[in-house]
N, C-alpha and C positions, 0 to 999 in steps of 0.2 A: 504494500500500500504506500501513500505515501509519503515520501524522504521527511523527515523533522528539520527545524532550521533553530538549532540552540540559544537559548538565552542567555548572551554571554556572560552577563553580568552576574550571576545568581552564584555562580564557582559550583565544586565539587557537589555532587550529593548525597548523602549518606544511607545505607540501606536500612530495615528497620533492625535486621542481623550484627548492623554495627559495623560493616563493610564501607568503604569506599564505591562509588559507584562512576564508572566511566563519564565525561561529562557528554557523550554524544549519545547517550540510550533515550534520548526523546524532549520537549517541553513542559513545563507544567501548562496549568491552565488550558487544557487541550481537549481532551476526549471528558466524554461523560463523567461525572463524581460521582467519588463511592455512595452508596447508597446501605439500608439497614441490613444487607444481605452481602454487599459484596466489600471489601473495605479495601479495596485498590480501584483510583479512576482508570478507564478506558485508555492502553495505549499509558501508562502510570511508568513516567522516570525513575520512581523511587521503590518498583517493586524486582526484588532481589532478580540478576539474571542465571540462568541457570547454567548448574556446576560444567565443567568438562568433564568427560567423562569417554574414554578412548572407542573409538567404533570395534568391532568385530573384523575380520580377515577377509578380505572382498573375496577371495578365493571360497571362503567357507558358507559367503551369503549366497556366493555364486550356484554355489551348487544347489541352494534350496531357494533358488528364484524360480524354477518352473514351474509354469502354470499345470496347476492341476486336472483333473480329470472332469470336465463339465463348464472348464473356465470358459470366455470369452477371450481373444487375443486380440487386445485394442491396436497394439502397436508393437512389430515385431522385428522392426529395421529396414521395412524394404517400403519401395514406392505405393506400392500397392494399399498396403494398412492404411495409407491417406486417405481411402475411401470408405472407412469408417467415420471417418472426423468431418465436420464441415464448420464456416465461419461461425460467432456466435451471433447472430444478427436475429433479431426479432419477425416474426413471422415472416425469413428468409430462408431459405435454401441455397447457400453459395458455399463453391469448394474453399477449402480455407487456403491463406497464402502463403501457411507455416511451409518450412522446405525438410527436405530430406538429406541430411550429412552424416555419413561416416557410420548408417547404421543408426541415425537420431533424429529424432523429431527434433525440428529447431524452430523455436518463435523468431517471427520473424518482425521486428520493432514497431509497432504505430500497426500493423495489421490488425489488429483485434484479438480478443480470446478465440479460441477452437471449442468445439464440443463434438460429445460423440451423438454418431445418428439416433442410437439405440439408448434407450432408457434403462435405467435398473433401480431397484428398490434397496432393500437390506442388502448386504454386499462385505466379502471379504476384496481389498484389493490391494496389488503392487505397481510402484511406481519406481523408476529407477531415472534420477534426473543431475545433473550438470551444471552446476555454476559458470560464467563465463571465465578466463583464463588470458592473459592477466587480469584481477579482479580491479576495476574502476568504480569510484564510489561512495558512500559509507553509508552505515544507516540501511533504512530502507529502499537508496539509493544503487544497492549492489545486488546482483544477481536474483532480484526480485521475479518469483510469477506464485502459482498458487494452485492449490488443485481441489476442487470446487464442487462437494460431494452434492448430487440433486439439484446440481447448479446453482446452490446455493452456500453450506456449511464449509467455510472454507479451512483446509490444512495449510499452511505456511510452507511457502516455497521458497528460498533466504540464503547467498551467503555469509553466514557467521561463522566462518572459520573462524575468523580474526578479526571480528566486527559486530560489536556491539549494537543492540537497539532496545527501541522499548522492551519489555519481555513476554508481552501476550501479541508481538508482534513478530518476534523469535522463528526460528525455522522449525516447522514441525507442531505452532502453535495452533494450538483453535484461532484460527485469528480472532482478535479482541474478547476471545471467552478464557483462557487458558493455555499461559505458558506450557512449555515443554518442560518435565521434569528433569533432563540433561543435554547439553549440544554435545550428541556424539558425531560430530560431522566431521568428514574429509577434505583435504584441501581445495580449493576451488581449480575447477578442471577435472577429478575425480570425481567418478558417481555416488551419491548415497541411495543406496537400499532402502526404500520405504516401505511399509506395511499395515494397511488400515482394515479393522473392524467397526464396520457401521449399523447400529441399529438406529431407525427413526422413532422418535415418538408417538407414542400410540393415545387417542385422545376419546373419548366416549362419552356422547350429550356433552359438547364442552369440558368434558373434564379429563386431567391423564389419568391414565391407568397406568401406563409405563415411559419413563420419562427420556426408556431409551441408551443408547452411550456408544462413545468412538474412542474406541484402541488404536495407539501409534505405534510402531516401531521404528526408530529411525537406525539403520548400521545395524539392530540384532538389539538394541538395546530399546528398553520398552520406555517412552517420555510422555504417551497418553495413558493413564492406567484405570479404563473404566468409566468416563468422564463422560457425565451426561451434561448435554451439551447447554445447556437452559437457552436455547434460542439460536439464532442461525449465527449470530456473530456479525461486524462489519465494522468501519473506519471510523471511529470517532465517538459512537453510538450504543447506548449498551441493549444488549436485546433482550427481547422479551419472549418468554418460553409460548407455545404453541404448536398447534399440527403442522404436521407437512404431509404433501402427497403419498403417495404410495411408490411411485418413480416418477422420477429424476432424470436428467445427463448428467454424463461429467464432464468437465470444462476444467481445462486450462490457460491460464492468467496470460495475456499480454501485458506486463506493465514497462514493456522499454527496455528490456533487457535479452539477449540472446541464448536463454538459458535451454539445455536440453535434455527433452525426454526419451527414453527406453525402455523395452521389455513391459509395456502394461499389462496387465491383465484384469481381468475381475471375475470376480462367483457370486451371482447370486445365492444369498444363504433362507434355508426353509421359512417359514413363519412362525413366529415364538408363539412360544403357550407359559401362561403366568407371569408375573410380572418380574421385569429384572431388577437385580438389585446393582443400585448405581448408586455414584457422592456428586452435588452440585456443589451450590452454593453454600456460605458458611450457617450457622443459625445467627440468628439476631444475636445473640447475645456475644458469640464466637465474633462475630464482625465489629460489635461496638468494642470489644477488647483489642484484637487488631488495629483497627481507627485510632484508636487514644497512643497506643504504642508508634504507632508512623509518625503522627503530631506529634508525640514527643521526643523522637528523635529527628524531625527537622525542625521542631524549634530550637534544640542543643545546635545544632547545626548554623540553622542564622544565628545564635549568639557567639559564635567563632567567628563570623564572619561582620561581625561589628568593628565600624572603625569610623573615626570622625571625620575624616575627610571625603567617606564614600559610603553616606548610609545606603542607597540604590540596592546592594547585594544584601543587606540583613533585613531590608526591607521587603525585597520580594519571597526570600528563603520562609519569611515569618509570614505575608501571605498565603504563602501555597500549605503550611501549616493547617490553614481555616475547611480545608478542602474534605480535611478528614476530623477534625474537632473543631466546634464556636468554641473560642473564647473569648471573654470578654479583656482579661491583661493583654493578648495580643492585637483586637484592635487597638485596644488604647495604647498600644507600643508602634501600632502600624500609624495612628494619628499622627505620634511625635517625629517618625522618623521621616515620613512623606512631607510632615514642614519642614523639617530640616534639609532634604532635597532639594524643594522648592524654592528656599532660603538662598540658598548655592546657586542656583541655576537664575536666579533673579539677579545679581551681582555680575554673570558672564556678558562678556561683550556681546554684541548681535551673533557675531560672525562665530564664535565658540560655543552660541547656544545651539546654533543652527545643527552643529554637529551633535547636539544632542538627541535630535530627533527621532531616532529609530528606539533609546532606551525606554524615552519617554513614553512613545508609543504602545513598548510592550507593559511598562506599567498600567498606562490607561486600557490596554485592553484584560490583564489582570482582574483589574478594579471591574472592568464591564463582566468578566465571566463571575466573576463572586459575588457581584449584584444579581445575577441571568439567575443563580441556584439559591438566591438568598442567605451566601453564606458571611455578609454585611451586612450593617442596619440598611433599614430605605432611607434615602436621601445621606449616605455616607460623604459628610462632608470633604474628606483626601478625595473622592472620586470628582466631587465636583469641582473641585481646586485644577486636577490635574486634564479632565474634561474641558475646562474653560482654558486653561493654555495650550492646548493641543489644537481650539479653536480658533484663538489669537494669532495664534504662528502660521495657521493656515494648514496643518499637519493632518487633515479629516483624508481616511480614505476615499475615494474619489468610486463613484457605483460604477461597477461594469459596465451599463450602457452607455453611460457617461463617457469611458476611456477613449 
């Protein structure tokens, strides 16, 4: 999905583990806020990334990549498997414009996603895919596509060999539902072995009866473990649990990157009887403990990062704070320090304020998302402070149709 553009100003961030955390794994202020169920935001900087953890022996996945007895053979290295796949285009039928190299399916950039002709429901499947080589990038910038169970639950397609990002963004991730329990991934240019069990949710008069769950393996090492999915997942958004069809395609991600696929397969698997037993979200109470734990380990955080010459970094560290605990000393600490900015930036010449403009910016857009979830009073006076010079300077983003 897409790349994050860091806020320089904020510094390091600390995990809730007590870790250092890369300062390129994402923004705050960004994706949906935690909520009474879930105590990490959407696409969340501050949520631990996950361990290394060495892949298995390509030679030993090798030998147990063949598709079984009853599978489908999506994609087998030759020209012809392309006639499975067509573009993904809405009540279209076009061949897609992916190419065939070396035995791979290769996306091919700005083409669009692929999907296959053929629908399938519940499903074991393997995917065997390619990071580009040399890797250009970072973030979610590098070796990005996705593979996109019912054409919709998407698995993280990523390289993170050596590269950092959000962590429900991560390779192998439910996107935006659930990090991967390990990056056992191989260098980029190397294939990783992938391996997924999908069950959909089953729903009856509105209501589930089984909630469902998708098993990962990445390399032989298992990073989904039973994880019911609470909703389809997506960029920014946090979803909300509910039915889905009964089949699906499956689709893979165009996002700008010439990442490639091999050896697909899938099996449809029978239809369950009784209900499975799966783990989602945390309980309310398990989450409001988490929440209070994050907040207080980035308010320790902005208070290292106080300094009289540049309150900007303790001041936003101790906003993004609010995201998972109100408190009331940290507004009243975000009041002090937002005058004390203001203070500063009132004294610079024209021509040195000018260059302040992009901090300023991401402050006042801050202040707008913590007002959007009401996690500031109404009418927060820093916000109007910093709103009313963002006005002055002429700094207002300008609407799309406008540009």
């Amino acid at each position: 999905m897409k790349a994050n553009r860091i806020i320089a100003t904020i510094g390091l961030a600390i995990l809730a583990s007590g870790t250092i955390q890369a300062a390129n794994t994402g923004k705050p202020f960004y994706g949906d806020p935690p909520d009474d169920r879930h105590p990490w935001a959407i696409h969340d900087r501050n949520r631990p990334q996950p361990p290394r953890v060495e892949p298995k022996p390509a030679s030993e996945l090798a030998a147990k990549a063949k598709a079984p007895a009853g599978a489908v053979i999506l994609f087998d290295g030759t020209e012809a498997a392309l006639a499975k796949w067509e573009a993904d285009k809405k009540d279209v039928h076009e061949p897609t414009k992916w190419i065939v190299r070396d035995g791979a399916m290769e996306c091919v950039p700005k083409s669009g996603y692929v999907r296959t002709k053929q629908e399938f429901g519940d499903c074991q499947l393997h995917v065997e895919w390619a990071a580009p080589t040399p890797p250009q990038g970072e973030s979610q910038g590098r070796g990005n596509s996705g593979i996109f169970l019912m054409g919709t639950l998407e698995v993280q397609v990523l390289d993170n060999y050596d590269n950092p990002t959000y962590a429900d963004g991560f390779a192998c991730s439910v996107y935006g539902i659930n990090p991967p329990a390990a990056n056992a991934l191989r260098p980029p240019g190397e294939f990783q072995f992938i391996d997924i069990e999908y069950r959909r949710p089953i729903y009856e008069n509105e209501k589930c009866v089984d909630p469902g769950y998708i098993t990962v393996y990445c390399n032989g090492i298992l990073v989904q473990d039973h994880l019911a999915p609470d909703g389809t997942g997506g960029h920014m958004k946090r979803s909300k649990p509910g039915p889905m069809p009964e089949k699906g395609v499956l689709k893979l991600q165009d996002h700008g990157n010439p990442v490639r696929f091999r050896n697909i397969w899938i099996r449809e698997l029978p239809p369950r009887t009784g209900v499975t037993p799966s783990h989602g979200p945390l309980s309310a109470e398990e989450t409001a403990a988490k929440r209070k734990e994050i907040a207080a380990t980035i308010r320790s955080d902005a208070a290292k990062l106080a300094s009289p010459d540049n309150p900007l970094p303790e001041l936003l560290r101790a906003l993004e704070s609010l995201t998972y605990e109100k408190q009331d000393a940290v507004v009243k600490k975000a009041t002090e320090l937002t005058g004390k900015y203001l203070q500063k930036l009132s004294q610079l010449p024209k021509d040195q304020l000018a260059g302040k403009k992009e901090e300023v910016k991401d402050l006042g857009a801050a202040f707008k998302y913590l007002d959007k979830w009401n996690l500031i009073p109404a009418g927060y006076g820093p916000k109007a402070d910093v709103d009313a010079l963002i006005k002055a300077q002429g700094w207002q983003d300008v609407p799309k149709a406008n540009k």
